[in-house]
C-alpha positions in Angstrom: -51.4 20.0 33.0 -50.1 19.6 36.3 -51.6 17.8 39.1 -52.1 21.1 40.9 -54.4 22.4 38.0 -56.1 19.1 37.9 -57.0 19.6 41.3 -58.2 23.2 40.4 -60.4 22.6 37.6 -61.9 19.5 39.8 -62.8 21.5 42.7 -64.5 24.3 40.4 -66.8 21.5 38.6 -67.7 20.0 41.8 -68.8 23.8 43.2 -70.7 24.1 39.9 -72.7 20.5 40.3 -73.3 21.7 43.9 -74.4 25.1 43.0 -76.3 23.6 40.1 -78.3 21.0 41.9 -79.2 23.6 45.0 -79.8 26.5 42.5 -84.0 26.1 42.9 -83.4 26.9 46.8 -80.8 29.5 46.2 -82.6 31.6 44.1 -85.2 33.1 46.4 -87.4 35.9 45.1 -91.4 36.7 45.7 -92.3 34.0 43.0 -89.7 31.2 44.1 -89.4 30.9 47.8 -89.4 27.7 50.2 -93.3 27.5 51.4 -96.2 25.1 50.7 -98.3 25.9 48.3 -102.0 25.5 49.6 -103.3 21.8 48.5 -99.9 20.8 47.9 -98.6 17.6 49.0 -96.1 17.7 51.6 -93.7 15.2 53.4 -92.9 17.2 55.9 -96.0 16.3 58.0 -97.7 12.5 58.3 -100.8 12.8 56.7 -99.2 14.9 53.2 -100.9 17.3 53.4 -99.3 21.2 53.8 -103.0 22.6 54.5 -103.6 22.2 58.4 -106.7 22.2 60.0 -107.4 25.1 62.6 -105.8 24.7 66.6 -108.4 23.9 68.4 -110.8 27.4 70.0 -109.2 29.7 67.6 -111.0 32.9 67.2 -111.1 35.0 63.8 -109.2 38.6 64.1 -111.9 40.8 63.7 -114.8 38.2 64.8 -118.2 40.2 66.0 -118.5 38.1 68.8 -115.9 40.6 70.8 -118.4 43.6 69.4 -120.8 44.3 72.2 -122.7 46.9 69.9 -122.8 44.7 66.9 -126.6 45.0 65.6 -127.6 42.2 62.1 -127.4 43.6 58.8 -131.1 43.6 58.6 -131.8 45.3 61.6 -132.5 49.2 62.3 -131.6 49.1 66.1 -129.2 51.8 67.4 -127.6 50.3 70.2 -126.9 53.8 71.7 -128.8 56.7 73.1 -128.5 59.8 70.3 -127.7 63.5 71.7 -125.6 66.4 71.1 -122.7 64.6 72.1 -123.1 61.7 69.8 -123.9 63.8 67.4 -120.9 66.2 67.7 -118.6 63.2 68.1 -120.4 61.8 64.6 -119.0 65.0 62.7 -115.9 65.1 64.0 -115.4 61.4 62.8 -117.1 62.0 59.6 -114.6 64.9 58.5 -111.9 62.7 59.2 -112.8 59.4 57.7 -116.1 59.8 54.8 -115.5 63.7 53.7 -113.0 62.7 51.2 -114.9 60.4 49.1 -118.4 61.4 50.6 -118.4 65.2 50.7 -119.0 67.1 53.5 -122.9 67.1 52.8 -123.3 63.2 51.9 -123.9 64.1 47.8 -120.7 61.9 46.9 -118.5 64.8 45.6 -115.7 64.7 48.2 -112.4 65.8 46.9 -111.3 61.7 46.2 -114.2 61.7 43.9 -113.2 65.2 41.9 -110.1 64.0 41.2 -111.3 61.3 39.1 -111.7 58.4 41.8 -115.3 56.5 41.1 -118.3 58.9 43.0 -120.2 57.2 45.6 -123.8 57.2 45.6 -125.5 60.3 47.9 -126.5 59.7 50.9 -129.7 61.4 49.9 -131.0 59.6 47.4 -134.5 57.3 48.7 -132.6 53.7 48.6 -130.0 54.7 51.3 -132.5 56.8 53.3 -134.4 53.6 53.5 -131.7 50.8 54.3 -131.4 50.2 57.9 -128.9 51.4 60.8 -127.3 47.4 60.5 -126.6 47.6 56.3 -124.5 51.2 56.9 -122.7 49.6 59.8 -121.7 46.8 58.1 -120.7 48.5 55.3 -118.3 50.7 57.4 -117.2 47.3 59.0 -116.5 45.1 56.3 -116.4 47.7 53.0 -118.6 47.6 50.1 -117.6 48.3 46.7 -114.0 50.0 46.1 -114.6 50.9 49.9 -112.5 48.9 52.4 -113.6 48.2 55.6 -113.1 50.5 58.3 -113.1 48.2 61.4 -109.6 48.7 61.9 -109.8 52.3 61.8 -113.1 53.3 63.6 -114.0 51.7 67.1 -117.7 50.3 67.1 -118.6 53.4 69.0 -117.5 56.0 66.6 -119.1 54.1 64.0 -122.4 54.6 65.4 -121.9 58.0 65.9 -121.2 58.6 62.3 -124.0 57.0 61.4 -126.1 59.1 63.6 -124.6 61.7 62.0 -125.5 60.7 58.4 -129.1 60.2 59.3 -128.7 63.6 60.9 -127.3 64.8 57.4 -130.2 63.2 55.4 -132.9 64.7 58.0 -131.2 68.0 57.5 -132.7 67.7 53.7 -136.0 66.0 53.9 -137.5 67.0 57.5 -140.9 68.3 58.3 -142.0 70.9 60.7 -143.5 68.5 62.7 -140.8 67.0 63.4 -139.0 69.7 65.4 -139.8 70.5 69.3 -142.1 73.7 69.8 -139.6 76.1 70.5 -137.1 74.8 67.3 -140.8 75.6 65.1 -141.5 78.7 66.6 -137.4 80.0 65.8 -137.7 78.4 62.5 -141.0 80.5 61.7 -139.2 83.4 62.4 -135.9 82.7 60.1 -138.2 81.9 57.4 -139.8 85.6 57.8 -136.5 87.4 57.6 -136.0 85.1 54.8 -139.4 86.3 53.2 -138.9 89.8 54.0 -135.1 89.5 52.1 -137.0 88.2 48.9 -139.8 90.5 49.1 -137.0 93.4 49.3 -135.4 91.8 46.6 -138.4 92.1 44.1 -138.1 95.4 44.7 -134.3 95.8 43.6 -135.5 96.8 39.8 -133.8 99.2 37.7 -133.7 102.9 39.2 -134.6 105.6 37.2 -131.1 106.6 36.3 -130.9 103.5 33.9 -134.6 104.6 31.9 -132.5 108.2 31.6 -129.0 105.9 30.4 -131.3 104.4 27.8 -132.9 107.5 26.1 -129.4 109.2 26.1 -127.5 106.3 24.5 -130.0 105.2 21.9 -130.6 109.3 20.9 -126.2 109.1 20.5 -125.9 106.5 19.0 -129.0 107.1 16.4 -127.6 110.4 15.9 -123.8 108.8 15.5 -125.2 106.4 12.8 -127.4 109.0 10.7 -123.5 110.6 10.7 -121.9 107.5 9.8 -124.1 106.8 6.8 -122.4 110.0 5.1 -119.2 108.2 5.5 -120.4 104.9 4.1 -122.0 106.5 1.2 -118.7 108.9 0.7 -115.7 106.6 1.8 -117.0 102.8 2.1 -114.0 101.7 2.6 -112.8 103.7 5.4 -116.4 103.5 6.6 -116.0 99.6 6.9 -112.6 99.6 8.4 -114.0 102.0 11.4 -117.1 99.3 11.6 -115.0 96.3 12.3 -113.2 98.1 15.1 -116.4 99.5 16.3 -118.2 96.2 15.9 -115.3 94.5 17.5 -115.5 96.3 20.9 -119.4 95.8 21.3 -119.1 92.1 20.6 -116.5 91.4 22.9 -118.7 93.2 25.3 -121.3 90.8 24.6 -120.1 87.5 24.5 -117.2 88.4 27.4 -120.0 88.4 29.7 -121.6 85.5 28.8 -118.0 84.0 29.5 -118.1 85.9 33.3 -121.7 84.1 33.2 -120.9 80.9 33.3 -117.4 81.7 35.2 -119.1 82.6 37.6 -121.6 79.5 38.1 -118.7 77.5 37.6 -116.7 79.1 40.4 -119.7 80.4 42.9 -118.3 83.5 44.1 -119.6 86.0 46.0 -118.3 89.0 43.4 -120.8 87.2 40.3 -123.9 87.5 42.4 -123.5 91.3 42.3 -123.1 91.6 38.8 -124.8 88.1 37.3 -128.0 90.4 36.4 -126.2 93.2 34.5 -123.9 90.1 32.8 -127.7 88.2 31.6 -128.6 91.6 30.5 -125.4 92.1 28.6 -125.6 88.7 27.0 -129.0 89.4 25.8 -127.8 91.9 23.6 -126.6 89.4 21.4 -129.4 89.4 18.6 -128.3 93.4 18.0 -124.6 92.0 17.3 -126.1 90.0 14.9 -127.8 92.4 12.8 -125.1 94.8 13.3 -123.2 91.6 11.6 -125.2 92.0 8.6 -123.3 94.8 7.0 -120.1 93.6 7.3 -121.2 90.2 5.5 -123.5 91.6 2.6 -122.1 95.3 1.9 -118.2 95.0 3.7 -116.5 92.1 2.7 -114.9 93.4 -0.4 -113.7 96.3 1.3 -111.8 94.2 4.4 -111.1 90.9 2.6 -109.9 91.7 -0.8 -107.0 90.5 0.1 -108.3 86.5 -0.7 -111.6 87.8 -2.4 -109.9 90.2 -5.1 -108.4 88.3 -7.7 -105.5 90.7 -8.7 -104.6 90.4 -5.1 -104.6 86.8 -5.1 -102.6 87.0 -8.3 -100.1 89.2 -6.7 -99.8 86.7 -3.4 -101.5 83.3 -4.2 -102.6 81.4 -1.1 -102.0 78.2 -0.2 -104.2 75.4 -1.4 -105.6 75.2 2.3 -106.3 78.8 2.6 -107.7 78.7 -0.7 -110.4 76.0 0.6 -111.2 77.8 3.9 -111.1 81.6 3.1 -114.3 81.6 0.7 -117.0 83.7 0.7 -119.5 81.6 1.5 -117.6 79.4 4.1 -117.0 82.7 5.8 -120.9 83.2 5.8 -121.8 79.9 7.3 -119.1 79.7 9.7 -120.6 83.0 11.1 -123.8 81.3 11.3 -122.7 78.4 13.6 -120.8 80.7 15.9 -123.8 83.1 16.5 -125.8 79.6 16.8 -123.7 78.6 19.4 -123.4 82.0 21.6 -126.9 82.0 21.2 -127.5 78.7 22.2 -125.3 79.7 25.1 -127.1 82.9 26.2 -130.8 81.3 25.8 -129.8 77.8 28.2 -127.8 80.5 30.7 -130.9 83.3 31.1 -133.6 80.5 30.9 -132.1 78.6 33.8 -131.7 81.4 35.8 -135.4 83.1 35.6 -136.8 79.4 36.6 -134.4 79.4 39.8 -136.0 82.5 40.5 -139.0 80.6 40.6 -138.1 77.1 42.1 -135.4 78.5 44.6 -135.1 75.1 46.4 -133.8 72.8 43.4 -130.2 71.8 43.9 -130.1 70.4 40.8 -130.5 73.0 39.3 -127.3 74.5 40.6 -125.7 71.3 39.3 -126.8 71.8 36.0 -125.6 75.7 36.3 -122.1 74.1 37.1 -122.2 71.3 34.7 -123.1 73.4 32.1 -120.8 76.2 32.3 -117.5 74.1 32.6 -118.0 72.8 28.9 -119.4 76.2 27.8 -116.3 78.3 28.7 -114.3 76.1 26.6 -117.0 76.0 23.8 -116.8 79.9 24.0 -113.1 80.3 24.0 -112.6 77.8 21.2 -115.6 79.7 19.0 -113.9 83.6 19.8 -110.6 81.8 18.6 -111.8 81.0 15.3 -113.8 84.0 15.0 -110.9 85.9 15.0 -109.0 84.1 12.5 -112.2 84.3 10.4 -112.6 88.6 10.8 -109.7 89.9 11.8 -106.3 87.8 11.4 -108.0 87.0 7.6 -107.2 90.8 7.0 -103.6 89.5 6.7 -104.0 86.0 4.7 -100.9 85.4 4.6 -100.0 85.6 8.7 -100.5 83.5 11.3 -100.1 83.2 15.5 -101.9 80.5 17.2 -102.0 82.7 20.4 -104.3 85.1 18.5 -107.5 84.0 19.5 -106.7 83.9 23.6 -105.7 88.1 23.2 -109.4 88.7 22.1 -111.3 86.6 24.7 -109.0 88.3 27.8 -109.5 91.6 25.8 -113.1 90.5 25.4 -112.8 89.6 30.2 -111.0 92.9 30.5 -114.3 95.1 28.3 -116.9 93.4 30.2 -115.3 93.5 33.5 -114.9 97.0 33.3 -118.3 97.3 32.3 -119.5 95.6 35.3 -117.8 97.9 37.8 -119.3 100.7 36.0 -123.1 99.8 35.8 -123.1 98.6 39.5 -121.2 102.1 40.5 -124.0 103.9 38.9 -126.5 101.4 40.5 -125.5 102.2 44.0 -126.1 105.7 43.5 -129.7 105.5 44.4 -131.5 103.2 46.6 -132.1 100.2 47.1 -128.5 99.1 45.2 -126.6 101.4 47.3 -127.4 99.4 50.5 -126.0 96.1 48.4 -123.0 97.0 47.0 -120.4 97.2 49.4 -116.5 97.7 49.7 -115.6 94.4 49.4 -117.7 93.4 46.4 -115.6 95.9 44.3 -112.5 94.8 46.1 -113.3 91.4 44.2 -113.9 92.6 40.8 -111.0 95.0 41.1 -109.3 91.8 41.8 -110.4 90.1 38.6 -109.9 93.4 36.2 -106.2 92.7 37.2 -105.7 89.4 36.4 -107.5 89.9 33.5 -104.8 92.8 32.3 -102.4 90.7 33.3 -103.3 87.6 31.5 -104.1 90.1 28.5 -100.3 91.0 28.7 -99.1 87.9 28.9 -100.6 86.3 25.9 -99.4 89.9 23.9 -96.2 89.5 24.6 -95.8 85.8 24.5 -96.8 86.3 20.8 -94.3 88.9 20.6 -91.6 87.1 22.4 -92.2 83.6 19.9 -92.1 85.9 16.8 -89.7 88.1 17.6 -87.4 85.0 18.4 -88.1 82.9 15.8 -87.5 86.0 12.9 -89.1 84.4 10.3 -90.1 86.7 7.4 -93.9 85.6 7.1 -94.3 85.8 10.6 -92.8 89.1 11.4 -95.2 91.0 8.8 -97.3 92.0 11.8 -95.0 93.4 13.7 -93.1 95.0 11.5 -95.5 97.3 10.0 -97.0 98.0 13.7 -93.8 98.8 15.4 -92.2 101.2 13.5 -93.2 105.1 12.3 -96.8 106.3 13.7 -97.8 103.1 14.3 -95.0 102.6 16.9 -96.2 105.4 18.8 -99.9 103.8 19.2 -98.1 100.7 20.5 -96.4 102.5 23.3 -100.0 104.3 23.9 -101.0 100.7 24.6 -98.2 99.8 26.2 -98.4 102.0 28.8 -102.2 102.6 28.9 -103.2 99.8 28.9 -101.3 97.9 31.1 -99.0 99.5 33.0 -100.3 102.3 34.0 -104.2 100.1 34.9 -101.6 97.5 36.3 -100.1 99.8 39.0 -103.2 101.5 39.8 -105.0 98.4 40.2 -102.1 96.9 42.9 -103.4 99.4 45.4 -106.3 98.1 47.8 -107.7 101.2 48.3 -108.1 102.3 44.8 -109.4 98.7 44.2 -112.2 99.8 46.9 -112.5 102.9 46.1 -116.0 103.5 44.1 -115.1 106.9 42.8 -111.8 105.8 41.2 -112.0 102.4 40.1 -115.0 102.6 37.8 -113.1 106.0 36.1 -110.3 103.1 35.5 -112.7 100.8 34.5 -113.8 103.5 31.4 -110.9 104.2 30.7 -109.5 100.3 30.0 -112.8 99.7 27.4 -111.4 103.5 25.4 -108.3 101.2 25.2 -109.5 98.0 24.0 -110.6 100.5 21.4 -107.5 101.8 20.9 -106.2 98.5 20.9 -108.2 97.2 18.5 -107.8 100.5 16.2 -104.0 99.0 16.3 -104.6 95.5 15.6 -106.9 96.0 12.4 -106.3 99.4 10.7 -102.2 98.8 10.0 -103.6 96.3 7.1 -104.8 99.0 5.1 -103.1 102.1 5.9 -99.5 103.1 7.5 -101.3 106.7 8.5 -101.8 105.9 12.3 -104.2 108.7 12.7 -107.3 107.9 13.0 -110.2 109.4 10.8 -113.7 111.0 11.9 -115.4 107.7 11.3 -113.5 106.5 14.0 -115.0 108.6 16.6 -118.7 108.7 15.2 -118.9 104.9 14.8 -117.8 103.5 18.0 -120.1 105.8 19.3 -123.0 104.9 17.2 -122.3 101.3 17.6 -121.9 101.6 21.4 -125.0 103.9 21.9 -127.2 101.8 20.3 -125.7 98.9 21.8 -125.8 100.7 25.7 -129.2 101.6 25.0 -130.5 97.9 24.6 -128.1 96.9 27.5 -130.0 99.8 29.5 -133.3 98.2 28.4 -132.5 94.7 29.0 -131.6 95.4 32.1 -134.9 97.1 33.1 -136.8 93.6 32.3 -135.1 91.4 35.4 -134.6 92.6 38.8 -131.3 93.5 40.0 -130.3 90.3 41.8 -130.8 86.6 41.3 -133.4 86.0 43.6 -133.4 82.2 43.6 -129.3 81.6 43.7 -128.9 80.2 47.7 -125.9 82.3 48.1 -127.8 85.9 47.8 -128.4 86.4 51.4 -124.4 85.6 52.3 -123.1 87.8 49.5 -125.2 90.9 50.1 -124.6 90.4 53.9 -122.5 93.4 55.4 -119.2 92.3 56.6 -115.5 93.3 55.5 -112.5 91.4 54.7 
């Protein structure tokens, strides 16, 4: 090695030892930089120690003794005269800084608190209508909770006139009379008479006569249709029970797809469910006739629709798997029946019950809490139960297919039948006073609005199940399709095609045929013929590849759907035509256009 190299290598280990030994104050990051530690010895100054003792007259940031309106914790003073202004200058603050968490009415659902964020208390409940002025400003001061302080961000000023504001807010719910000046009494007496005269007129929206007159015609056709269809069941029992299941299918979803508009509408609390949440209850009360017409499908029909996992030739000719062999018994069939109609009907009594007592106690907002807490779960109770349900009676027909989609294309069938039913009854109800004066433009505007998205979500799950079959091409899969797309059969599925959506879909872009009340309700009719139709295609391809339909087709659905009308007709003679007690009645019935 030369002395050159020697000199090299030297150097390099002396810049390692250096680096080495300095390598603690080098290496600088949030965890290792050069400060002292509090209590730590240190010889930089003479005593050793790094904590310091405070320069002589230093003031605290923040320190109360610069807050000229600073009033003690326990103390309800309110440093500054309270009018209009203060009061105005309070909101305006208040929407800015509390709204999010707080709400704009002080009940602790502000959008923060929606979104998952911890819910502050209401500023209605006794213990903070009680604290005093002091407690709330120190609370905005210095924070309470998972609330920071706001002392930075509100001037002392401000934060007085929010506080006027909330006490303004909680006055707002718990004032007397008394309390106002003569002339606020005297204007208050007469709100609350318009108020009394809109409820006494609303007692008097009952059922006109035209719906006694839709009662007596539907239950003499349907009664009529049935005596007919008993011929068929006694001649044909099969065919008889194939046309039942369609039949049965298109009342039910008429049933139970308003209970879903029910509680979509308490969920939402729009102005277009207030028009039509009386003729949905009524709807919904119908439920006890789907059960008995149930009955026959269980006791007398089940060997004529299901023989295809109850016969035991056909099980010998196409075994099922030992899942389908567990699930698809008779008497699993029966019991799983029972708990659905146990839960719809749980549904329909909590629904209808809560809604005749807020006729009665108009002024409890919990009530509407529990209408909105309540429906949320029960829309997903109700699409889950219509899914299985229609494994269990109609995608059982073919044992050995399958779609996970299949469900969701009943319920928005189910949204599109009761929809259209709803345009229809309040059409006929604003034929005669006093409905006519209610109803207005804008109201079927709104449910025009909601039949198209409902035939456009309908579409979309059909075709998504088309588009996942048709891609994936497997041969158990493609069974459905393949004996309903081809021959007569094919034919029916452009009917629906075009009938059922396209044509509805254009017709229901236009805004003037969405507010048009002579139109509208004729497509309205017309889209529950073709959940019929629809349904005719979706069931009767299992047993037959003759797409024509029979006579029982014709003389059940309207047996079925007399009888069915014909207790909708009467149940909705029993309730008045609006919800009295729901707070929003006056805004939704009040004239205006949009």
């Amino acid at each position: 090695m030369t002395s050159a190299s020697r000199c090299l290598v030297a150097a390099c280990a002396a810049a390692c030892l250096v680096f080495g030994a300095g390598c603690e104050y080098l290496r600088q990051d949030m965890a290792n930089q050069p400060k002292n530690k509090p209590l730590s010895p240190s010889p930089f100054f003479a005593d050793g120690r790094s904590e310091r003792p405070l320069v002589e007259n230093t003031v605290a940031r923040g320190s109360l003794s610069n807050d000229e309106l600073f009033v003690p914790k326990e103390s309800n003073n309110f440093p500054l005269p309270v009018n209009l202004a203060l009061l105005e200058r309070g909101e305006e603050r208040y929407k800015i800084f509390c709204t999010p968490c707080h709400g704009l009415q002080g009940d602790g659902n502000g959008m923060i608190a929606m979104r998952g964020m911890k819910r502050p208390p209401s500023f209605h409940q006794d213990r903070l209508r009680q604290v005093p002025n002091g407690y709330i400003y120190d609370v905005m001061t210095n924070g309470f909770g998972q609330m920071l302080g706001y002392s930075a961000q509100i001037p002392p000023r401000d934060r007085w006139a929010i506080i006027a504001y909330v006490r303004a807010l909680q006055l707002s719910r718990n004032a007397k009379a008394a309390d106002l000046p003569a002339e606020l009494r005297d204007k208050l007496k007469h709100e609350r008479f318009d108020r009394r005269q809109l409820l006494m007129a609303a007692q008097e929206y009952q059922a006109p006569e035209s719906v006694g007159r839709l009662q007596q015609r539907a239950l003499v056709i349907g009664g009529v249709a049935l005596l007919v269809s008993i011929l068929g069941a006694v001649r044909t029992p099969g065919l008889f029970y194939q046309s039942y299941l369609m039949s049965f299918l298109l009342i039910l979803g008429l049933t139970v797809g308003s209970l879903g508009l029910v509680m979509l509408q308490h969920l939402v609390s729009g102005h277009w469910g207030i028009i039509i949440r009386r003729p949905l209850e009524s709807a919904t009360r119908t439920l006890p006739l789907i059960v008995a017409f149930f009955l026959p499908i269980v006791f007398f029909g089940m060997k004529y629709l299901y023989a295809a996992w109850l016969d035991p030739e056909e099980l010998q000719k196409e075994p099922l798997s030992q899942f389908q062999q567990a699930y698809l018994t008779s008497g699993r069939f029966q019991v799983r029946a029972v708990i659905y109609f146990v839960i719809w009907l749980v549904l329909m009594f909590i629904f209808n019950r809560l809604s005749k007592r807020q006729d009665v106690d108009q002024a409890d907002r919990a009530l509407r809490l529990r209408f909105k807490m309540l429906a949320g779960p029960g829309i997903i109770l109700y699409v889950f139960v219509m899914s299985f349900a229609a494994i269990d009676w109609v995608m059982s027909l073919s044992p050995h297919w399958a779609s996970t989609i299949y469900g969701f294309l009943f319920v928005a069938g189910q949204l599109i039948s009761s929809m259209s039913l709803m345009i229809a009854v309040v059409v006929l109800l604003a034929r005669t006073e006093p409905f006519a004066s209610v109803l207005q433009k804008r109201h079927l505007h709104d449910l025009g609005k909601l039949l198209l998205a409902f035939v456009m979500l309908w579409a979309y799950f059909d075709f998504s199940q088309l588009l996942i079959i048709w891609s994936g091409n497997q041969p158990e899969e493609i069974s459905f399709y393949r004996t309903r797309l081809y021959g007569g059969w094919g034919v029916v599925a452009v009917i629906v095609l075009v009938f059922h959506f396209f044509v509805p879909f254009f017709l229901l872009l236009s805004k003037d045929v969405k507010r048009n009340a002579k139109v509208l309700p004729k497509i309205a009719m017309w889209l529950i013929f073709m959940r019929l139709v629809d349904l005719y295609w979706m069931t009767r391809p299992e047993f037959t590849s003759r797409a024509l339909p029979t006579w029982l087709d014709i003389v059940l659905p309207l047996a079925l759907g007399g009888l069915w009308l014909g207790f909708f007709a009467f149940n909705l003679k029993q309730m008045p035509l609006l919800p009295l007690g729901d707070p929003k009645l006056a805004e939704a019935i009040e004239h205006h256009e949009h």
